[in-house]
N, CA, C and O of each residue as an XYZ file, in Angstrom:
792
protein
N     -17.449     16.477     32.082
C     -16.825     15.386     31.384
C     -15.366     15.772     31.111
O     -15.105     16.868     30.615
N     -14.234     14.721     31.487
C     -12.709     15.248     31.194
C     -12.592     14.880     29.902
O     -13.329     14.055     29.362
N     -11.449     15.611     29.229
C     -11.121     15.390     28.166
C     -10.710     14.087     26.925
O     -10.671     14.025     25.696
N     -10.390     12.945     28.350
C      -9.757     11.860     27.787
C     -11.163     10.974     27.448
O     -11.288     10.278     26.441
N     -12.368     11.175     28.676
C     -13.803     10.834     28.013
C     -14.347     11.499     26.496
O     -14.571     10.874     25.460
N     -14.456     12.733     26.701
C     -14.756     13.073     24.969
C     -14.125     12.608     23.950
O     -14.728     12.001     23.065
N     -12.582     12.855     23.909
C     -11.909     12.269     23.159
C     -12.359     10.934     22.456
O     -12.540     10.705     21.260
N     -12.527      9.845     23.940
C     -13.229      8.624     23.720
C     -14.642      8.346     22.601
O     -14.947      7.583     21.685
N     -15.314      9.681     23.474
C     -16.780      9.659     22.785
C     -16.682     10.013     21.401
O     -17.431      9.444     20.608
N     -15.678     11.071     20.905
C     -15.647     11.542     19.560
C     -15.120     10.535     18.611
O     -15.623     10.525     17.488
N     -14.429      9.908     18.819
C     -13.675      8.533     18.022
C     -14.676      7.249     18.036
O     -14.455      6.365     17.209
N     -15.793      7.101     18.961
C     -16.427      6.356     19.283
C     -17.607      6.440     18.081
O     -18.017      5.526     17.367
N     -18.033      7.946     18.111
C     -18.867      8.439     17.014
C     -18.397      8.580     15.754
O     -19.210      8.553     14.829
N     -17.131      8.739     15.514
C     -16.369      8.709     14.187
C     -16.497      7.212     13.672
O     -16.680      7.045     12.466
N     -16.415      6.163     14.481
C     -16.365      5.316     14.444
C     -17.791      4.511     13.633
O     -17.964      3.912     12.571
N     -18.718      4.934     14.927
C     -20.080      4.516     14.404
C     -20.643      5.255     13.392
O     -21.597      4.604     12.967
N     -20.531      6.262     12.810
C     -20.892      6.950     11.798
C     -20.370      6.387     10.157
O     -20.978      6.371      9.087
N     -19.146      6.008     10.487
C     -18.136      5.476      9.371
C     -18.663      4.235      9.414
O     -18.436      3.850      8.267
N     -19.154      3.445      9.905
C     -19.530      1.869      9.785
C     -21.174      2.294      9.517
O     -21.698      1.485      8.752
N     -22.037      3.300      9.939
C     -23.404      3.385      8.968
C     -23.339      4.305      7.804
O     -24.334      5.008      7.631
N     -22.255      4.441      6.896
C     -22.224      4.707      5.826
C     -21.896      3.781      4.894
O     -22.332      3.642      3.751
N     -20.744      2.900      5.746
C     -20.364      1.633      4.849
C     -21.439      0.864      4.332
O     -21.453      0.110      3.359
N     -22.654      1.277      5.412
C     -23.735     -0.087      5.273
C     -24.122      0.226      3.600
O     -24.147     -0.645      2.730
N     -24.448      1.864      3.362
C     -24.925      1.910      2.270
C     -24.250      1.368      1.120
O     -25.005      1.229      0.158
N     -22.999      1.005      0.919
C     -21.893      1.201     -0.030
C     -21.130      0.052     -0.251
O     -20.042      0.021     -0.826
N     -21.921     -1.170      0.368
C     -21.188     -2.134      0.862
C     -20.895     -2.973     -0.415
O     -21.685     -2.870     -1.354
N     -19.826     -3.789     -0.517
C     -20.022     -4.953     -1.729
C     -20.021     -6.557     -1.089
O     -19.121     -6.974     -0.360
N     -21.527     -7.575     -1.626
C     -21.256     -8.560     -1.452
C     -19.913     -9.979     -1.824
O     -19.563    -10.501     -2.882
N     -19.610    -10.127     -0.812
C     -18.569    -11.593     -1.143
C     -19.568    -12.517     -1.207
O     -19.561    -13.298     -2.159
N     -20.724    -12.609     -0.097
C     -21.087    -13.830     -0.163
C     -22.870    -13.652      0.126
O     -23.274    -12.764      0.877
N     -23.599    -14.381     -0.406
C     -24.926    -14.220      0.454
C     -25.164    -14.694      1.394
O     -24.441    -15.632      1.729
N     -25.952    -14.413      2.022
C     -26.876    -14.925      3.607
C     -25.261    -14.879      4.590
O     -24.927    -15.691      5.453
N     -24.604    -13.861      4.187
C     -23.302    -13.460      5.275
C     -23.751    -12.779      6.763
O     -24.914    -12.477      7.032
N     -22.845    -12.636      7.479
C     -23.729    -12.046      8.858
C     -23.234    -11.086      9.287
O     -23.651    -10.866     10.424
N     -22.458    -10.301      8.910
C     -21.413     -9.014      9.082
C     -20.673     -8.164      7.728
O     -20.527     -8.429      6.535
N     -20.346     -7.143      8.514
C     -19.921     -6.115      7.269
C     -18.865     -5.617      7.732
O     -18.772     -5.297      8.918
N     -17.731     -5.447      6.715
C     -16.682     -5.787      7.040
C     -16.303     -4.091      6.809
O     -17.132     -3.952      5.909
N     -15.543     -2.384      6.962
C     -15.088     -1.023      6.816
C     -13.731     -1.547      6.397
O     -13.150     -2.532      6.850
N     -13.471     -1.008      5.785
C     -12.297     -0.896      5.499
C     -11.552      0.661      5.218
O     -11.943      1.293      4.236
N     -10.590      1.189      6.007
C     -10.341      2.556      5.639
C      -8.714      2.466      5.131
O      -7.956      1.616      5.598
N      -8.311      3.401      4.172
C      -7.236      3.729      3.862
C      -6.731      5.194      4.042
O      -7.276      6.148      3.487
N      -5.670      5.296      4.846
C      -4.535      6.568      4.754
C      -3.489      6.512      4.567
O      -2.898      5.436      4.476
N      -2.749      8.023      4.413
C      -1.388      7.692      3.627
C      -0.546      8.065      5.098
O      -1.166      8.014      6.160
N       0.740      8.398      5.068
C       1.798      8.609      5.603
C       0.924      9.767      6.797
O       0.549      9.399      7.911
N       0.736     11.162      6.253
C       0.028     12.232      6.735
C      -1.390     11.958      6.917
O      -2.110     12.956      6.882
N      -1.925     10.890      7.094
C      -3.171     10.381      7.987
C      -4.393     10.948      6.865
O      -5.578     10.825      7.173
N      -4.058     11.463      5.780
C      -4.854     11.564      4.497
C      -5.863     10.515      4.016
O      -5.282      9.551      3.516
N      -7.083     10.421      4.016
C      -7.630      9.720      3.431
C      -7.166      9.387      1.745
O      -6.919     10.341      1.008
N      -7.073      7.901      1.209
C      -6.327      7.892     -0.013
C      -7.695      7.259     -0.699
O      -8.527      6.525     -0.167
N      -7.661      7.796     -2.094
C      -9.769      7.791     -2.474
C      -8.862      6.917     -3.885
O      -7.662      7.031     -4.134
N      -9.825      6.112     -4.595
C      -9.629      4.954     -5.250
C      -8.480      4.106     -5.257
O      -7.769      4.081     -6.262
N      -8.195      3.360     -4.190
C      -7.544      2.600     -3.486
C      -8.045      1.014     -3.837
O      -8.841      0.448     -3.087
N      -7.565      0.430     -4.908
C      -8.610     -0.901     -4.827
C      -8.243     -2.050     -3.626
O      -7.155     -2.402     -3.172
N      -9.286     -2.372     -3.391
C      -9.442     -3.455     -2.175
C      -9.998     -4.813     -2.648
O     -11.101     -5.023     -3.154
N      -8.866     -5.824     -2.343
C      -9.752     -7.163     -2.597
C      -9.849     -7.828     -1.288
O      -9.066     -7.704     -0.346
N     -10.993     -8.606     -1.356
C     -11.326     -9.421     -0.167
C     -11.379    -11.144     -0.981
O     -12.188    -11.342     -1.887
N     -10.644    -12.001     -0.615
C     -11.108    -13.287     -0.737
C     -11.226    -14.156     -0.068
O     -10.721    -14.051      1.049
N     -11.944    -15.425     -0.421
C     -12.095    -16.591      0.670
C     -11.919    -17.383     -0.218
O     -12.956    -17.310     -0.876
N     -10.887    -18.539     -0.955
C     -10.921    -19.492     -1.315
C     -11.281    -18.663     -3.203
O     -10.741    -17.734     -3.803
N     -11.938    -19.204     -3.405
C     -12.401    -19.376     -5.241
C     -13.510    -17.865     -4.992
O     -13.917    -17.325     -6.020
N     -13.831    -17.416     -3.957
C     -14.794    -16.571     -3.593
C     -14.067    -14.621     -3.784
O     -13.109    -14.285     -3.087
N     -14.446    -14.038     -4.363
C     -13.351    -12.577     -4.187
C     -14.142    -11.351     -4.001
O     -15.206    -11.614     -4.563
N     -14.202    -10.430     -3.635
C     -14.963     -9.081     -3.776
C     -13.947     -8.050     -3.978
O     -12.809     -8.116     -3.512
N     -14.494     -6.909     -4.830
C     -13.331     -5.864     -5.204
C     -14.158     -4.539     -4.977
O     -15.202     -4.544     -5.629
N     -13.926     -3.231     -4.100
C     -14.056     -2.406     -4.239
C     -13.300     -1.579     -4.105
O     -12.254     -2.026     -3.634
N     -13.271     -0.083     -4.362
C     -12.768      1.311     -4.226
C     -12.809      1.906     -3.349
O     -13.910      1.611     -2.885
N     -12.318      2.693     -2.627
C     -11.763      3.517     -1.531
C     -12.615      5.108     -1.713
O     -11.951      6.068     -2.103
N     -13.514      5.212     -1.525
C     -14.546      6.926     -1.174
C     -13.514      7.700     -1.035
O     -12.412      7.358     -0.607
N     -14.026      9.354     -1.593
C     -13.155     10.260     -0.994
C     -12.603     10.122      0.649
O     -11.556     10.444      1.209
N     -13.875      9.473      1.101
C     -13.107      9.356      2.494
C     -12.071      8.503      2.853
O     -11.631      8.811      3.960
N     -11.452      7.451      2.298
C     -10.693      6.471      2.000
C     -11.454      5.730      2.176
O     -11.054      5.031      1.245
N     -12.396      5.095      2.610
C     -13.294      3.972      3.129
C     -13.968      3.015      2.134
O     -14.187      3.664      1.111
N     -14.319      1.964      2.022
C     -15.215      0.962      1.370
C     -15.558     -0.046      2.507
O     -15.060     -0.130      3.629
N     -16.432     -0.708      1.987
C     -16.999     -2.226      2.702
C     -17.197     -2.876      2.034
O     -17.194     -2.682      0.819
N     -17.518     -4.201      2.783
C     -18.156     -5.282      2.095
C     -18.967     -5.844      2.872
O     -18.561     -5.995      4.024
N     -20.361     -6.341      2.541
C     -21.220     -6.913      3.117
C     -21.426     -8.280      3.055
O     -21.148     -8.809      1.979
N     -21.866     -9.015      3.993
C     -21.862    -11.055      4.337
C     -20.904    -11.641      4.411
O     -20.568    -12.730      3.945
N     -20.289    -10.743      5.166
C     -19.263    -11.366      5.582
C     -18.914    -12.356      6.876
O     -18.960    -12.014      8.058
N     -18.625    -13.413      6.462
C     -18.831    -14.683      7.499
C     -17.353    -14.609      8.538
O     -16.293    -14.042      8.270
N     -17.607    -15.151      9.402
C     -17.097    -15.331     10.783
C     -15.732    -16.041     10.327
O     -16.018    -17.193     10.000
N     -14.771    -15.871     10.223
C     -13.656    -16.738      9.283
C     -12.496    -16.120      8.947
O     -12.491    -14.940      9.297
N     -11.273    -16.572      8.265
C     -10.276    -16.145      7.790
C     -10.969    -15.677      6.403
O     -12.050    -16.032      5.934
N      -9.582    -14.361      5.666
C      -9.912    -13.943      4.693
C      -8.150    -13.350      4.559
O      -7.247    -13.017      5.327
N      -8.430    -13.507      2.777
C      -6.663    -12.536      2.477
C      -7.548    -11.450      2.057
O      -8.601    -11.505      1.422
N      -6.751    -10.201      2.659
C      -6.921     -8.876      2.025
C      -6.056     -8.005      1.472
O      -5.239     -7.312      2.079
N      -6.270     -8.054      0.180
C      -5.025     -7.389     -0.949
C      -5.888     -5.488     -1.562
O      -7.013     -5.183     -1.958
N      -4.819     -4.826     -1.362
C      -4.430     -3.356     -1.962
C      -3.711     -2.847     -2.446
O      -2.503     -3.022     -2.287
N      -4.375     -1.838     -3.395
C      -3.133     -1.040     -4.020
C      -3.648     -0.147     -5.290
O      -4.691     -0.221     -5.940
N      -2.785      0.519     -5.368
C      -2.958      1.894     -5.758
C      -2.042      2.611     -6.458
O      -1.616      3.577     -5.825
N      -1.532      2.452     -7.690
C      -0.476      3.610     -8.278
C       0.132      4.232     -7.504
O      -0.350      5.360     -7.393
N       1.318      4.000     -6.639
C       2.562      5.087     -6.372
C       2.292      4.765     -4.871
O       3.037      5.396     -4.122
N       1.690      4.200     -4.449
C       1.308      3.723     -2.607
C       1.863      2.268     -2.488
O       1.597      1.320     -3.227
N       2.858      2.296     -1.181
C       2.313      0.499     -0.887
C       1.359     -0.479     -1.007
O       0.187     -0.482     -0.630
N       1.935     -1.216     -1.516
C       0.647     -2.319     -1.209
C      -0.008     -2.919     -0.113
O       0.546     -2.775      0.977
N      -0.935     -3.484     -0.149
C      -1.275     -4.106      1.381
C      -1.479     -5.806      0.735
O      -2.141     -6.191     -0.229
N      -0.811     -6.406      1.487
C      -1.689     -7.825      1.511
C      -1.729     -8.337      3.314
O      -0.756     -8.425      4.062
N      -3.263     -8.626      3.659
C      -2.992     -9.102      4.949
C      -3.548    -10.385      5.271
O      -4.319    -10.789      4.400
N      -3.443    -10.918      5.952
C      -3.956    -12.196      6.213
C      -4.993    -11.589      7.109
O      -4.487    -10.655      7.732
N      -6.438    -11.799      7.447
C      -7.599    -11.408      7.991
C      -8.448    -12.446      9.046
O      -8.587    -13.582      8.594
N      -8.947    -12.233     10.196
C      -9.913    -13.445     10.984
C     -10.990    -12.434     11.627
O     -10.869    -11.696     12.604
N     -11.923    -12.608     10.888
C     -13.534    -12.144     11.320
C     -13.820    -12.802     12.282
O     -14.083    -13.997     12.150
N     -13.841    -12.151     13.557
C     -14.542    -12.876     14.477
C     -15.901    -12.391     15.034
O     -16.644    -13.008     15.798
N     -16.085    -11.105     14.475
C     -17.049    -10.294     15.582
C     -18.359     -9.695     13.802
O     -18.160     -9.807     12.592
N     -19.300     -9.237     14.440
C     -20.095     -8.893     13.570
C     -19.840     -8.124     12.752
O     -19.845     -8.387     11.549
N     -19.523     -6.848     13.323
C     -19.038     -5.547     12.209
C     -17.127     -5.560     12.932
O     -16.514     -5.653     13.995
N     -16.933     -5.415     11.635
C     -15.107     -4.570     12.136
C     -15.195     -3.840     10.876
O     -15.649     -3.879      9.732
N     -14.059     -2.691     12.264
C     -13.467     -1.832     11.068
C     -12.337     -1.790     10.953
O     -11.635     -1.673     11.957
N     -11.769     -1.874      9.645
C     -10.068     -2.074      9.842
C      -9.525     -0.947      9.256
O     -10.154     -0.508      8.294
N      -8.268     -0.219      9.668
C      -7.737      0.572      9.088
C      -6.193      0.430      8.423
O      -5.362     -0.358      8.874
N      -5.934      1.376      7.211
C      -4.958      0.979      6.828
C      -3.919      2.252      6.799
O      -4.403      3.384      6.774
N      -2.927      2.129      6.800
C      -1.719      3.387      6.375
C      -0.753      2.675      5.407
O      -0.077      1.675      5.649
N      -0.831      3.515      4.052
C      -0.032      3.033      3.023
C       0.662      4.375      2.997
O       0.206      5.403      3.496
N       1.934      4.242      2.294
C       2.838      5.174      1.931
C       3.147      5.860      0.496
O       3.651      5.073     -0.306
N       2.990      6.868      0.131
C       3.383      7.194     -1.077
C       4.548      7.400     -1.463
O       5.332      7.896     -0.654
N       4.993      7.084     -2.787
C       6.248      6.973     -3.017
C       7.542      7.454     -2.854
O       8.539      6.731     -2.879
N       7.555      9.146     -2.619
C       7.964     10.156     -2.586
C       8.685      9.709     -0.866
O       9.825      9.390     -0.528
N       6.968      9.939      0.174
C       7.509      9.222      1.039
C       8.499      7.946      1.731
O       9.255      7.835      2.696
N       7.925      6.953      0.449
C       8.841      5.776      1.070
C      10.186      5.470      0.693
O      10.817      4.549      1.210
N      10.757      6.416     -0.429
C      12.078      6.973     -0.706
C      12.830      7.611      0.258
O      13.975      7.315      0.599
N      12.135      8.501      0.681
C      12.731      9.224      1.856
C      12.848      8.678      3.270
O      13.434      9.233      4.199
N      11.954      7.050      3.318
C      12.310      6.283      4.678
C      13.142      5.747      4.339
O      14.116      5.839      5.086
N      13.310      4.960      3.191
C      14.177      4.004      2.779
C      15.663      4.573      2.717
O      16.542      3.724      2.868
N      15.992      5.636      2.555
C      17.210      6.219      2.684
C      17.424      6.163      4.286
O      18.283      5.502      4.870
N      16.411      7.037      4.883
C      16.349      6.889      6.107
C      17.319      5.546      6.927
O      18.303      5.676      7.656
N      16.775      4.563      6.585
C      16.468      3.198      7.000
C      18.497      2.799      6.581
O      19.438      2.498      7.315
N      18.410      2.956      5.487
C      20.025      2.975      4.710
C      21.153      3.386      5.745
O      22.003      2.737      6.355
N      20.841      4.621      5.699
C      21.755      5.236      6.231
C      21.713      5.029      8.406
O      22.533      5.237      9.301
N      20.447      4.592      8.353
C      20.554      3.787     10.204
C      20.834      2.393      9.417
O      19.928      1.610      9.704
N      21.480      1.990      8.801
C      22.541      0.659      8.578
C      20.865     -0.491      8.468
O      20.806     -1.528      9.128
N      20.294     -0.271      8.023
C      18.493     -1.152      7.812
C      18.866     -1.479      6.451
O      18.109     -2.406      6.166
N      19.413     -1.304      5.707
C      18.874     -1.855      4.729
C      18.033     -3.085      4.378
O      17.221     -2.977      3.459
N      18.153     -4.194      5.004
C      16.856     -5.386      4.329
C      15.821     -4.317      4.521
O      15.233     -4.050      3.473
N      15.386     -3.544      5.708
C      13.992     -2.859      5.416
C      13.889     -1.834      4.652
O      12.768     -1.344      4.515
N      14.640     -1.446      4.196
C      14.672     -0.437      3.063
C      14.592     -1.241      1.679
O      13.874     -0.768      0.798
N      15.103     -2.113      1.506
C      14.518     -3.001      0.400
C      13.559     -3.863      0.601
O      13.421     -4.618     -0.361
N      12.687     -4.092      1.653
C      11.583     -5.025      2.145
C      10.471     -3.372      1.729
O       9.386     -3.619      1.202
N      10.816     -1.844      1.990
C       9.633     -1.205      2.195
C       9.607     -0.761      0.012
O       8.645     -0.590     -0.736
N      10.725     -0.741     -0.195
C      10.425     -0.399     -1.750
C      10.141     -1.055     -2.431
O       9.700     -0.720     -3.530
N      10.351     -2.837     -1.860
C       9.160     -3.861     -2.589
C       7.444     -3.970     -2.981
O       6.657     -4.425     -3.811
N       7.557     -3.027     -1.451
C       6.006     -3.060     -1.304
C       5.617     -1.672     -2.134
O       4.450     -1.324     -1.959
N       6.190     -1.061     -2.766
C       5.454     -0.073     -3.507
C       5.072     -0.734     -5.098
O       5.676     -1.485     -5.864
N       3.821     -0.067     -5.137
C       3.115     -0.549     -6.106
C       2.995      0.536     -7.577
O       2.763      1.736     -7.434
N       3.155      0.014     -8.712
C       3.219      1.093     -9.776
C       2.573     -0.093    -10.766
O       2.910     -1.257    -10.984
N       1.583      0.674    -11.219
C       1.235     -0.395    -12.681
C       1.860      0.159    -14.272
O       1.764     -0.603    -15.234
N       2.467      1.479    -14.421
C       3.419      1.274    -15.216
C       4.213      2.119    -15.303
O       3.925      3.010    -14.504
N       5.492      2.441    -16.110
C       6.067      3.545    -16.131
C       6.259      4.864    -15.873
O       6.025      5.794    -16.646
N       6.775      4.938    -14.550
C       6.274      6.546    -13.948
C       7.315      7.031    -13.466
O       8.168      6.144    -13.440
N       7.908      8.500    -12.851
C       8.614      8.855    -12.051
C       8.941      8.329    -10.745
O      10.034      8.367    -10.181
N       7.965      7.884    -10.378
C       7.990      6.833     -9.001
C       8.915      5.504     -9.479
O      10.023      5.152     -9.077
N       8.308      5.094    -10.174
C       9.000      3.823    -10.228
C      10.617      3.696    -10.917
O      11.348      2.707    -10.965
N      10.862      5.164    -11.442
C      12.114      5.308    -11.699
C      13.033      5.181    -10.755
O      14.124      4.619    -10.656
N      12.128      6.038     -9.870
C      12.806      6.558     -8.404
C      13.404      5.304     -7.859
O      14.569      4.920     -7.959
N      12.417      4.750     -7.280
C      12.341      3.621     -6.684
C      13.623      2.781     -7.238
O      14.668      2.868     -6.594
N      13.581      1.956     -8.430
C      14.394      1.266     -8.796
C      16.045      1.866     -9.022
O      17.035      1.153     -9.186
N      16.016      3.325     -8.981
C      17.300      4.077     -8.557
C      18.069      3.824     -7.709
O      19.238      3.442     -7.650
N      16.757      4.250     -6.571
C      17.219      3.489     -5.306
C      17.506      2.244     -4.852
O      18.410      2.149     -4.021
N      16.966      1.316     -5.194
C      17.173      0.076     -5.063
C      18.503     -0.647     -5.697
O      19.141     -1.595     -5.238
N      18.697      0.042     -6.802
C      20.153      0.094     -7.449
C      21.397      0.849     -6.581
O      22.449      0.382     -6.144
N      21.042      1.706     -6.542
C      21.974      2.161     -5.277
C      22.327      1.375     -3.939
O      23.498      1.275     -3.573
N      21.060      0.709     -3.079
C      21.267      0.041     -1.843
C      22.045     -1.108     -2.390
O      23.028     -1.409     -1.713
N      21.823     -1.839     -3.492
C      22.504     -2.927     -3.765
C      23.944     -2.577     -4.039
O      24.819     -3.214     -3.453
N      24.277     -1.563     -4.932
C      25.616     -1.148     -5.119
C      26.837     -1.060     -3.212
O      27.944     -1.556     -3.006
N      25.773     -0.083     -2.084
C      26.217     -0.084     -1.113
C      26.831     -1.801     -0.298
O      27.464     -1.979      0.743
N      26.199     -2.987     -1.511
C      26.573     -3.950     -0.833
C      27.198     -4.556     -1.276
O      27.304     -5.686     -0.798
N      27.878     -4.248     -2.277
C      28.676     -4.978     -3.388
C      27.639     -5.733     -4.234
O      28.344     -6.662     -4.627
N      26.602     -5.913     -4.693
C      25.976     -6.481     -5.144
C      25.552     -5.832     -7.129
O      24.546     -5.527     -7.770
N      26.963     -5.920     -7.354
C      26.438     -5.243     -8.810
C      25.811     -6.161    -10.028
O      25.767     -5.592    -11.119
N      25.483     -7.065     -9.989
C      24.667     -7.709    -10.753
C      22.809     -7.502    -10.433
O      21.918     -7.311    -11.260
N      22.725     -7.620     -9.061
C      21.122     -6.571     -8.616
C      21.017     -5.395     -9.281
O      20.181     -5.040    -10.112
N      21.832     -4.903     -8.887
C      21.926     -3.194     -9.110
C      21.923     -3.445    -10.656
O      20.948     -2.812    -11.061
N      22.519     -4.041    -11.697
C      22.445     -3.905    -12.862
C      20.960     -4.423    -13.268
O      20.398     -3.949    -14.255
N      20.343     -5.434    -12.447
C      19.336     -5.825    -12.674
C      18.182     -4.765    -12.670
O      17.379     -4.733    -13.602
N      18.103     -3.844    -11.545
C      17.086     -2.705    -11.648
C      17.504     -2.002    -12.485
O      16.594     -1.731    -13.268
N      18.423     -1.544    -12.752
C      18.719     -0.652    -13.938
C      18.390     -0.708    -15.079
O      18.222      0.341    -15.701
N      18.232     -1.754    -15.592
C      17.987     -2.637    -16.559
C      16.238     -2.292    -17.173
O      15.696     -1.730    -18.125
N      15.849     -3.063    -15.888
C      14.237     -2.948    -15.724
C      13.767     -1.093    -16.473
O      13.132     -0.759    -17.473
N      14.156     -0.650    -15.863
C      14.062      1.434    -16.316
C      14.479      1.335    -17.849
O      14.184      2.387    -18.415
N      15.041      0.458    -18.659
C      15.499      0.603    -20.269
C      14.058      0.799    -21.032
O      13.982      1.572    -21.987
N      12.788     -0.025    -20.511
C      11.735      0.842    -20.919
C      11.053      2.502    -20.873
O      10.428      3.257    -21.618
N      11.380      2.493    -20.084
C      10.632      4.616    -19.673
C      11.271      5.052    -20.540
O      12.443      4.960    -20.908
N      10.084      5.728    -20.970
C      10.193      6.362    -22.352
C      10.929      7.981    -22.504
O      10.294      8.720    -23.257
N      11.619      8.316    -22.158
C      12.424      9.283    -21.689
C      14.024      9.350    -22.076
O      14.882      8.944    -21.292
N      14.308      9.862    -23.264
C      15.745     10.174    -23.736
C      16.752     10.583    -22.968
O      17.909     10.170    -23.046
N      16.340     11.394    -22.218
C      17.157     11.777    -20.565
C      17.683     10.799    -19.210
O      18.555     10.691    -18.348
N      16.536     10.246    -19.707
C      16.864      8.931    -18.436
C      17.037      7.637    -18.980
O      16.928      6.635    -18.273
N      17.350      7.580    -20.426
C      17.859      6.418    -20.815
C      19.364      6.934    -21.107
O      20.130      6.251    -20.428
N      19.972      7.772    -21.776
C      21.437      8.260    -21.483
C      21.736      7.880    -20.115
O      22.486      6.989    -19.715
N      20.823      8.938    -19.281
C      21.803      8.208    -18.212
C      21.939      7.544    -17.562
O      22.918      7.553    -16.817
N      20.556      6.201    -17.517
C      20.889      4.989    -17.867
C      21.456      4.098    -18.133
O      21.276      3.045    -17.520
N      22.761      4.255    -19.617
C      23.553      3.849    -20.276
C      24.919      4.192    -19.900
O      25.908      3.481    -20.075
N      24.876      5.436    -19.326
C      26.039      5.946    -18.369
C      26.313      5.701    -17.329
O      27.468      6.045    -17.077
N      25.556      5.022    -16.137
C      25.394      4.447    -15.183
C      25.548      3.052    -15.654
O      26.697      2.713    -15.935
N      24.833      2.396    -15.757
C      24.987      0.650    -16.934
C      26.305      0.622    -16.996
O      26.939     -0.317    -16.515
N      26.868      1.630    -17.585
C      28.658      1.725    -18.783
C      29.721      1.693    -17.338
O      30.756      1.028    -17.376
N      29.358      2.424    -16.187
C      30.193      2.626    -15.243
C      30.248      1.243    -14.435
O      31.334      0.691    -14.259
N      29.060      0.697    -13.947
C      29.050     -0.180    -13.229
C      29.516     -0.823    -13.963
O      30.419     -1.219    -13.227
N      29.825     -1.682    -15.546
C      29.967     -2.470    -16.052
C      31.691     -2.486    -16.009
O      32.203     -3.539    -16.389
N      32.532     -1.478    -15.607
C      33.897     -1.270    -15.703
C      34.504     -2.257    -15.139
O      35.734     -2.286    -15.103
């Protein structure tokens, strides 16, 4: 057997193994559904990312589960159809996707970014003259409250706007950070605020 066959076979079995675990673990959207839907999450470095919440909806209809150490969840009865699928996770991108079940079982996979990381594209992105996607990728990071990340983030985002003449944005994120609770980073805060305001 050549290599590019095993290869095949080993991903094939990764595959089917990961969809009969989901079976156990699955969460209903709907009854008398006819498929089960994997869902996997990784980060940047192909890391499985473990409590990752996942929503699935159809209309007035929703299911919510968590992400396994392995990154993985499911959902079970799941009908042949469109679906929105929303994620997210403290300090990772978000996911929202638009979804069409056509087949019995799928497995879908995801790659979200952690923050650290998507600072370091977004500069990236800056400095190859991208900016809309450098402010399209730090939108999508997700923080539910006051953290180093989200300092970061809105630093940056203050900065790309400054690179465009845009100092009323830039004062706008700055602004947003007057909550974090941090004496250090509200000085300089106020020192930054005081400069742009010249």
């Amino acid at each position: 057997m050549n290599k590019k066959t095993k290869n095949f076979l080993s991903l094939l079995l990764i595959c089917f193994s990961l969809f009969l675990s989901a079976c156990a673990t699955s969460k209903n959207l709907k009854r008398n559904g006819d498929s089960i839907l994997l869902i996997c999450v990784v980060d940047e470095n192909n890391t499985a990312v473990r409590d990752f919440s996942v929503s699935l909806s159809k209309g007035k209809k929703q299911a919510s589960a968590l992400t396994d150490a392995q990154g993985r969840c499911s959902f079970s009865g799941i009908k042949k159809t469109s679906y929105l699928l929303n994620g997210k996770k403290d300090g990772f991108t978000a996911i929202e996707e638009s979804l069409s079940i056509d087949q019995k079982g799928s497995v879908l996979c995801f790659k979200v970014i952690s923050w650290e990381s998507a600072l370091d594209t977004a500069l990236q992105l800056y400095e190859d003259k991208m900016t809309e996607e450098a402010f399209l990728l730090l939108e999508k990071l997700y923080f539910k409250s006051a953290s180093p990340g989200q300092l970061a983030r809105n630093f940056c985002k203050a900065c790309l706007f400054v690179s465009q003449d845009k100092k009323e944005q830039a004062l706008n994120e700055l602004t947003i950070l007057k909550d974090f609770e941090n004496a250090e980073v509200q000085d300089l805060l106020e020192a930054v605020i005081r400069k742009m305001e010249e």
